[in-house]
N, CA, C and O atoms as a GROMACS GRO file, in nm:
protein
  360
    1UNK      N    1  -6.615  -4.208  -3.991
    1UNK     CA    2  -6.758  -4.212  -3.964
    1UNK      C    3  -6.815  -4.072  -3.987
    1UNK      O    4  -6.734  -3.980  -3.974
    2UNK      N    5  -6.943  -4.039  -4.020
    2UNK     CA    6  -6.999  -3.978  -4.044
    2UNK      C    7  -7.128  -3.919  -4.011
    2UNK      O    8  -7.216  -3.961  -4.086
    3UNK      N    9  -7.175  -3.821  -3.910
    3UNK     CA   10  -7.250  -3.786  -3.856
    3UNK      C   11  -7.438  -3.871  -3.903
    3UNK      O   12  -7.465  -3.897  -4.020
    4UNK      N   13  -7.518  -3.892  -3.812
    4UNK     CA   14  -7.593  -3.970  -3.870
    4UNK      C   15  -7.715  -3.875  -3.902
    4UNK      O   16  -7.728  -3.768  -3.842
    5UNK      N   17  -7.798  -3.914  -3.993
    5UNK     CA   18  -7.913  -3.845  -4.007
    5UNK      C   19  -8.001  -3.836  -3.865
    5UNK      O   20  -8.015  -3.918  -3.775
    6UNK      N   21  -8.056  -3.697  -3.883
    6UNK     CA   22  -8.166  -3.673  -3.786
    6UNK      C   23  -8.097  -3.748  -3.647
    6UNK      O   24  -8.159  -3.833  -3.581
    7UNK      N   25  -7.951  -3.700  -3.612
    7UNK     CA   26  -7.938  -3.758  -3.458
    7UNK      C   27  -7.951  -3.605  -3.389
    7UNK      O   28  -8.061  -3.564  -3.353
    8UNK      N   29  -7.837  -3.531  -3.373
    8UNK     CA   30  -7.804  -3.357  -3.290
    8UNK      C   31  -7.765  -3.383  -3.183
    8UNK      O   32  -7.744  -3.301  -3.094
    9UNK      N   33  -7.745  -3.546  -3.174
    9UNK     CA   34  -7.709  -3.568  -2.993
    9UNK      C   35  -7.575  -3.473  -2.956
    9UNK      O   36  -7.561  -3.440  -2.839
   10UNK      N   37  -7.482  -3.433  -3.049
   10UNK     CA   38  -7.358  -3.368  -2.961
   10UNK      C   39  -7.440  -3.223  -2.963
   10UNK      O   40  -7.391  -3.145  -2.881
   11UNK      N   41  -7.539  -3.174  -3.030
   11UNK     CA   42  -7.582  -3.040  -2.986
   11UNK      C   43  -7.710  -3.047  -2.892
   11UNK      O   44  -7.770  -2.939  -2.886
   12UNK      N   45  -7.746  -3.113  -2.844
   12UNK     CA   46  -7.810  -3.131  -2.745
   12UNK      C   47  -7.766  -3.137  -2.586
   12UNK      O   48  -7.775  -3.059  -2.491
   13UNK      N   49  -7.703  -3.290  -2.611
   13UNK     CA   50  -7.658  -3.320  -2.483
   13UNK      C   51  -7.539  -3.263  -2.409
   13UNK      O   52  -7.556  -3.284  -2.289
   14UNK      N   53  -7.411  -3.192  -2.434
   14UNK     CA   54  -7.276  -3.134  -2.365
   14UNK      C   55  -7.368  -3.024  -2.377
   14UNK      O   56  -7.460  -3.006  -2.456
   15UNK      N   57  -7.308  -2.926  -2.247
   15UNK     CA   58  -7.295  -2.786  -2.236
   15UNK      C   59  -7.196  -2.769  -2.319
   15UNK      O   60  -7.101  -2.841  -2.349
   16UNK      N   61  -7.247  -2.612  -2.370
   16UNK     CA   62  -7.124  -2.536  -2.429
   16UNK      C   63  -7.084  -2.401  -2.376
   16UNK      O   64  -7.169  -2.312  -2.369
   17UNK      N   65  -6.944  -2.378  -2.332
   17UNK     CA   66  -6.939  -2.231  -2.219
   17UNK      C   67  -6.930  -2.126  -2.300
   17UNK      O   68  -6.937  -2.017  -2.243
   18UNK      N   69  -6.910  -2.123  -2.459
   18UNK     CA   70  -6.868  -2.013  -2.492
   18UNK      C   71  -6.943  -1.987  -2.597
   18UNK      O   72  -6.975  -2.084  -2.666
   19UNK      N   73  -7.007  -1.800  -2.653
   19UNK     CA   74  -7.103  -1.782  -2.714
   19UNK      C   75  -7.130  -1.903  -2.838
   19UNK      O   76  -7.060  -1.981  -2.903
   20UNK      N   77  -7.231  -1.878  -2.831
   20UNK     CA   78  -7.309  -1.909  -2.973
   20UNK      C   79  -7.391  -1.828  -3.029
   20UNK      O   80  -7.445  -1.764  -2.939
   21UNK      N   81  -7.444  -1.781  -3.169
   21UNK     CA   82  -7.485  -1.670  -3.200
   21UNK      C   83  -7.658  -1.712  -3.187
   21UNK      O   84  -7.717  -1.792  -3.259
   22UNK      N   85  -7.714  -1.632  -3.072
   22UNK     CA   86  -7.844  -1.685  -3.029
   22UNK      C   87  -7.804  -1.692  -2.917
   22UNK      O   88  -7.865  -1.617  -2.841
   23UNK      N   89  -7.727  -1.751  -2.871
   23UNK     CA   90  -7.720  -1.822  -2.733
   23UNK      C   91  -7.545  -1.753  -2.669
   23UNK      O   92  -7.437  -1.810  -2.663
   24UNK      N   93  -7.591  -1.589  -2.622
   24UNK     CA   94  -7.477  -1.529  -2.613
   24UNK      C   95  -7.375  -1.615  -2.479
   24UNK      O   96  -7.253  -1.604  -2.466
   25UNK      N   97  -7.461  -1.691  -2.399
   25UNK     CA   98  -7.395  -1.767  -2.301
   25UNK      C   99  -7.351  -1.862  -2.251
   25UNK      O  100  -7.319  -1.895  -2.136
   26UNK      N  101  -7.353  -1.936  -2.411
   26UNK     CA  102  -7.360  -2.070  -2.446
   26UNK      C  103  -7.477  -2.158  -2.397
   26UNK      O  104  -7.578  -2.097  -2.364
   27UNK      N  105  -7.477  -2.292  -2.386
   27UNK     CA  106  -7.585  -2.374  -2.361
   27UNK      C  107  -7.572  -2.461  -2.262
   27UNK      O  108  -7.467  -2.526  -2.256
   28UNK      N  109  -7.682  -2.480  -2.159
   28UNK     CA  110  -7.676  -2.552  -2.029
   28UNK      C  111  -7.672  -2.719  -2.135
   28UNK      O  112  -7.701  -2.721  -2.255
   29UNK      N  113  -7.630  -2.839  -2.055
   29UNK     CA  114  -7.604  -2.942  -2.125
   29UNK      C  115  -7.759  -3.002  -2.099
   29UNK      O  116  -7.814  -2.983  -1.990
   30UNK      N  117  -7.834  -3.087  -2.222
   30UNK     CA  118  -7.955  -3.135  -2.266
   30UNK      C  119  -8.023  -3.022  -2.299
   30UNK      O  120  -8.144  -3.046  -2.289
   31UNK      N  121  -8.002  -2.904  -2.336
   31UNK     CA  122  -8.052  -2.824  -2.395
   31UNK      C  123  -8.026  -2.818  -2.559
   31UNK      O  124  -7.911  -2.791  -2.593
   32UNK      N  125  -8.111  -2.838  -2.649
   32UNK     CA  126  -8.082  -2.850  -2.788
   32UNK      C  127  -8.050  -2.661  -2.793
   32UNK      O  128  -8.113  -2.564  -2.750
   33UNK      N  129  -7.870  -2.686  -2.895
   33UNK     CA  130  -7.864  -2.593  -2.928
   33UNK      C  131  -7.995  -2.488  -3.052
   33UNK      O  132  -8.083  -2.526  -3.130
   34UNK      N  133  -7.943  -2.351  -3.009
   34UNK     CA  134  -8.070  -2.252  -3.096
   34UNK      C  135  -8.027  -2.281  -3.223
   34UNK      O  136  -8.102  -2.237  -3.311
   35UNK      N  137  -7.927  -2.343  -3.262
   35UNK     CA  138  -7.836  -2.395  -3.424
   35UNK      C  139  -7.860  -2.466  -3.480
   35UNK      O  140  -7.799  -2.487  -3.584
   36UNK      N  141  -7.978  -2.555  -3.432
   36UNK     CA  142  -7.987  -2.673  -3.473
   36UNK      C  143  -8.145  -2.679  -3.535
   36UNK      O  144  -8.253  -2.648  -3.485
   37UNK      N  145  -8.119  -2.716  -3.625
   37UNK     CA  146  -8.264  -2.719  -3.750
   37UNK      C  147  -8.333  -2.852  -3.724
   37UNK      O  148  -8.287  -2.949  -3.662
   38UNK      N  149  -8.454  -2.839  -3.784
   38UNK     CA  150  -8.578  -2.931  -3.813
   38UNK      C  151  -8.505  -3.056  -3.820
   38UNK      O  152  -8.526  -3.136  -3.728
   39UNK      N  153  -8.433  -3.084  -3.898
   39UNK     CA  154  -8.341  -3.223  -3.928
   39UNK      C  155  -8.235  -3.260  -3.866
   39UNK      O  156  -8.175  -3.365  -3.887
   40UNK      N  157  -8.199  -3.156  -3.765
   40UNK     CA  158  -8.068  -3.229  -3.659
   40UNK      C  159  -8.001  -3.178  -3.692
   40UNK      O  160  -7.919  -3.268  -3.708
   41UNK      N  161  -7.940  -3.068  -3.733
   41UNK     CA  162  -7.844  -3.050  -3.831
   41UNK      C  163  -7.756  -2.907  -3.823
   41UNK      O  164  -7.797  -2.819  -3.898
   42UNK      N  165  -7.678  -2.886  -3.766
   42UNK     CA  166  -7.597  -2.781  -3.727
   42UNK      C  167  -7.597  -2.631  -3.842
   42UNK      O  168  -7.523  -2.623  -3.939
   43UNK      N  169  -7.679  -2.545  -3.810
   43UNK     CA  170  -7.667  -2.428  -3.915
   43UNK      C  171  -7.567  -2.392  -3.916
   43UNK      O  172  -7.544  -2.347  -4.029
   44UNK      N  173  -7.458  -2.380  -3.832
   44UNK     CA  174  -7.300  -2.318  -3.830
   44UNK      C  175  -7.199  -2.421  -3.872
   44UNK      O  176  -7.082  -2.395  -3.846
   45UNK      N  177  -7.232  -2.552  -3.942
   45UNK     CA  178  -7.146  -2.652  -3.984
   45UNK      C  179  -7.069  -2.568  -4.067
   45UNK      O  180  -7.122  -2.504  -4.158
   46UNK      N  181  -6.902  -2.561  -4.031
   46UNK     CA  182  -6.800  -2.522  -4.162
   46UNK      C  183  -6.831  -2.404  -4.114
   46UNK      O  184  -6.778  -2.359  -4.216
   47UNK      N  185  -6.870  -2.296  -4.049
   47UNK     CA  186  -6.885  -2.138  -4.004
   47UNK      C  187  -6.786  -2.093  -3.903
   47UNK      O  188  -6.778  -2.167  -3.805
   48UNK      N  189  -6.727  -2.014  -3.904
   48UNK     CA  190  -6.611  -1.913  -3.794
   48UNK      C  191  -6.681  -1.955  -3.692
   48UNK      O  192  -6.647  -2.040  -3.610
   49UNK      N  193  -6.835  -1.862  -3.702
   49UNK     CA  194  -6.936  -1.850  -3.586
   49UNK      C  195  -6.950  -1.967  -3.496
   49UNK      O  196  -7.008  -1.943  -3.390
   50UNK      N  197  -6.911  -2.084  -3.515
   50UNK     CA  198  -6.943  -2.222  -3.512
   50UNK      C  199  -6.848  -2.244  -3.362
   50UNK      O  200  -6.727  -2.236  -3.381
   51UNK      N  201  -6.877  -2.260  -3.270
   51UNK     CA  202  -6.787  -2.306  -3.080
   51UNK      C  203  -6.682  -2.402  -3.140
   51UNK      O  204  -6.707  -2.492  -3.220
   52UNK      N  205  -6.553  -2.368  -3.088
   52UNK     CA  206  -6.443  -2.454  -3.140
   52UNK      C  207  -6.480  -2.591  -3.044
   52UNK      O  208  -6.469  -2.701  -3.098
   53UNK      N  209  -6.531  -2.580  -2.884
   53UNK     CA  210  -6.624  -2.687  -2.862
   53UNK      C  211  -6.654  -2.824  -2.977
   53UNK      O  212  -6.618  -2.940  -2.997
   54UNK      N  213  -6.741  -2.725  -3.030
   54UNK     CA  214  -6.817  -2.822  -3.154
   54UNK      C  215  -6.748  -2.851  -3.267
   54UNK      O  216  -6.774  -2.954  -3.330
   55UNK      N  217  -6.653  -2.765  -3.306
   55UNK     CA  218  -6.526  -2.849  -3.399
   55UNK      C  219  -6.467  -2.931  -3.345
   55UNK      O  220  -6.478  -3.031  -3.415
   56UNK      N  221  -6.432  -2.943  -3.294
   56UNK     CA  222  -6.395  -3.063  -3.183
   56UNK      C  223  -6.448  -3.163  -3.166
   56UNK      O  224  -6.364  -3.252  -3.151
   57UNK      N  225  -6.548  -3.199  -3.160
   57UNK     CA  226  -6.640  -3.332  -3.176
   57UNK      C  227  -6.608  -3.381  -3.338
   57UNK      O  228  -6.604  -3.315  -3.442
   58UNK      N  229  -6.586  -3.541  -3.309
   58UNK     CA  230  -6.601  -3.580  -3.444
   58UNK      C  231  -6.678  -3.736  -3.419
   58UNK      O  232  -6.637  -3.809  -3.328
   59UNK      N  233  -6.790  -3.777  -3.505
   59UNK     CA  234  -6.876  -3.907  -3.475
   59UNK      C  235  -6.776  -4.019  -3.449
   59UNK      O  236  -6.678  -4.028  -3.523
   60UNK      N  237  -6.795  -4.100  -3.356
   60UNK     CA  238  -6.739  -4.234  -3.376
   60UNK      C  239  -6.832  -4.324  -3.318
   60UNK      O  240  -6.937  -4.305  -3.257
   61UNK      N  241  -6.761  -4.436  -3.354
   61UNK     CA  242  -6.824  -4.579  -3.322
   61UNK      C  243  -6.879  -4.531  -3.101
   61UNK      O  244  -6.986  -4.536  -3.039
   62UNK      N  245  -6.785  -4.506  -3.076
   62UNK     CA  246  -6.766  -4.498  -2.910
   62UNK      C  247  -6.865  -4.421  -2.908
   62UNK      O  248  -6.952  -4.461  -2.830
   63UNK      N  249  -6.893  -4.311  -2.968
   63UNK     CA  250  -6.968  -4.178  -2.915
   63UNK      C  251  -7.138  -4.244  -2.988
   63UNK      O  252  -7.244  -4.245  -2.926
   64UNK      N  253  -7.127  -4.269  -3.064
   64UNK     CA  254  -7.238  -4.240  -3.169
   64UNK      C  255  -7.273  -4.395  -3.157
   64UNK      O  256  -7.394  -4.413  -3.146
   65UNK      N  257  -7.193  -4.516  -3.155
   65UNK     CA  258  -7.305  -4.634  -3.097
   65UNK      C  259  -7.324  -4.713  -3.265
   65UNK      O  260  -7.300  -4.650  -3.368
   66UNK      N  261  -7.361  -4.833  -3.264
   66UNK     CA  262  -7.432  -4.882  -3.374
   66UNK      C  263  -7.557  -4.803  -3.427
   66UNK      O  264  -7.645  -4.744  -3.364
   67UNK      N  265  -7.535  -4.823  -3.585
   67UNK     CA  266  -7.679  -4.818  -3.664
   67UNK      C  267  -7.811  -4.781  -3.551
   67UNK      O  268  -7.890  -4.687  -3.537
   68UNK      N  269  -7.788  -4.902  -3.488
   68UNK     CA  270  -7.947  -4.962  -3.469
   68UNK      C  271  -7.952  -4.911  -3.305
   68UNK      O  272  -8.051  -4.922  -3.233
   69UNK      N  273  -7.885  -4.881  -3.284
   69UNK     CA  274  -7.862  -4.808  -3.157
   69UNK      C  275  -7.933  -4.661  -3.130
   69UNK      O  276  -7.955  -4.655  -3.009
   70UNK      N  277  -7.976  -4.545  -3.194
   70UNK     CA  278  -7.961  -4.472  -3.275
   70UNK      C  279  -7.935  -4.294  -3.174
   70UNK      O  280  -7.826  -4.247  -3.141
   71UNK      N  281  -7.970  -4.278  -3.167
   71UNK     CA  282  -7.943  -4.078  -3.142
   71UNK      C  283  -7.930  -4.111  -3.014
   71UNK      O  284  -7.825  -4.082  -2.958
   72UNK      N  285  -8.085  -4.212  -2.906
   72UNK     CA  286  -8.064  -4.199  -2.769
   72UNK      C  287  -7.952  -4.281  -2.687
   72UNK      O  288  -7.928  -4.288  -2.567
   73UNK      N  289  -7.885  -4.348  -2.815
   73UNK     CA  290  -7.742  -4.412  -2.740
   73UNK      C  291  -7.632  -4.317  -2.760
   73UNK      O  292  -7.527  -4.334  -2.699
   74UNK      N  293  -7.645  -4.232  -2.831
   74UNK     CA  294  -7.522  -4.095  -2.867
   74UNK      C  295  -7.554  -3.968  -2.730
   74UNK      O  296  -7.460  -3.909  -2.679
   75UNK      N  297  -7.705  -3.942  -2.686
   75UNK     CA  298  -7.748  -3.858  -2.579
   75UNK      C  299  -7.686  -3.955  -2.455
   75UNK      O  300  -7.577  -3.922  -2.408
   76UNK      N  301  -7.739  -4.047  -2.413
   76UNK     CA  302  -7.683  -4.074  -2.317
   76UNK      C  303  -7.541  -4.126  -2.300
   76UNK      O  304  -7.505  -4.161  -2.188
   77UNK      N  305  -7.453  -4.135  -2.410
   77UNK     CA  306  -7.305  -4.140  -2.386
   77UNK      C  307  -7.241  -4.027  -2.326
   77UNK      O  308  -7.166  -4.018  -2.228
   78UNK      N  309  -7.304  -3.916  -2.433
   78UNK     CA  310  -7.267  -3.767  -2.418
   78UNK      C  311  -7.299  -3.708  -2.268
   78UNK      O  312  -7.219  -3.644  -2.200
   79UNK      N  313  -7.444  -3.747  -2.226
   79UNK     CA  314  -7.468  -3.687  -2.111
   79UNK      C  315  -7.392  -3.770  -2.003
   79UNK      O  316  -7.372  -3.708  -1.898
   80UNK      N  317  -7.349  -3.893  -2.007
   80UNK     CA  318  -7.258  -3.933  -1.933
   80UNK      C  319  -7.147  -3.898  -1.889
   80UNK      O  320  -7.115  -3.890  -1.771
   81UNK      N  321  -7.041  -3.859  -2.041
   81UNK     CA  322  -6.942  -3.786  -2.014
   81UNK      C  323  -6.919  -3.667  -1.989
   81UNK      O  324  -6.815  -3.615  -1.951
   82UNK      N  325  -7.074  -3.599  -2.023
   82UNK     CA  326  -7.063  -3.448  -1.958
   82UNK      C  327  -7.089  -3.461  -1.813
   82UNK      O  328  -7.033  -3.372  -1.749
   83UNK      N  329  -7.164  -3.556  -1.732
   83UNK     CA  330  -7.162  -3.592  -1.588
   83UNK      C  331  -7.027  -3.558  -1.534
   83UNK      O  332  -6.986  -3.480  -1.449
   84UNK      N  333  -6.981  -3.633  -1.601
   84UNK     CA  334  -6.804  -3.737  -1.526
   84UNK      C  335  -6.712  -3.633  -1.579
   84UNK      O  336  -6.595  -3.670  -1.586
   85UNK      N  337  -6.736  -3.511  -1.618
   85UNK     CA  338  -6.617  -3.417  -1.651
   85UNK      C  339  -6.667  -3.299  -1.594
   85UNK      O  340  -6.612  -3.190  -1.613
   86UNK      N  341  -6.777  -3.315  -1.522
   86UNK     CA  342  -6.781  -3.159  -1.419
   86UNK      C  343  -6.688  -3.117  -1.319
   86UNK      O  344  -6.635  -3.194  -1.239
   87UNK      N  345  -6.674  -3.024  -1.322
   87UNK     CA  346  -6.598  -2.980  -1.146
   87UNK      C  347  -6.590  -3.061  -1.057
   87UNK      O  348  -6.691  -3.131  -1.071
   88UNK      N  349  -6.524  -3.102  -0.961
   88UNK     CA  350  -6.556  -3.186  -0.864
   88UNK      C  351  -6.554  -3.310  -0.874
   88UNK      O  352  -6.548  -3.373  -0.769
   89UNK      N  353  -6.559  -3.390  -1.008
   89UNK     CA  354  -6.614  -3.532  -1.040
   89UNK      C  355  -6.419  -3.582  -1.123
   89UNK      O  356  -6.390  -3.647  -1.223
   90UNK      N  357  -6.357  -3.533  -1.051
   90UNK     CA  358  -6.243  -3.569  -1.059
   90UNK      C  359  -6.183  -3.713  -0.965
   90UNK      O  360  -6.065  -3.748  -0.974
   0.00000   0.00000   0.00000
């Protein structure tokens, strides 16, 4: 699978703890990363600079939802599992 047009839900919705260039302190989670362009679209795709975080994500059916489903079924998966993997929520 293959990332969908105009979604950014994995750079939006997870926090990320470790720099990003812009964002020396990474990003509180539902905060659209500072990386992310007009079209959804990761400026550090394929970059060093890029949070191994975010190499780490890859689209699937589970994460990313049907077609017709579209970006706000990928945000609220994401913000789900960033819920259920905080501190404490063990």
């Amino acid at each position: 699978m293959e990332c969908r047009q105009h979604c950014g839900a994995c750079c939006i919705a997870p926090s990320i703890n470790s720099p990003i260039p812009g964002m020396p302190h990474g990003k509180p989670a539902g905060v659209p990363c500072i990386q992310l362009d007009e079209a959804y679209r990761c400026k550090l795709f394929g970059q060093p600079q890029r949070p191994a975080f975010c190499g780490g994500l890859s689209p699937s059916l589970e994460m990313c939802g049907e077609e017709q489903q579209g970006r706000e079924y990928a945000i609220q998966w994401l913000s789900a599992l960033e819920r259920a993997t905080q501190p404490g929520n063990a």
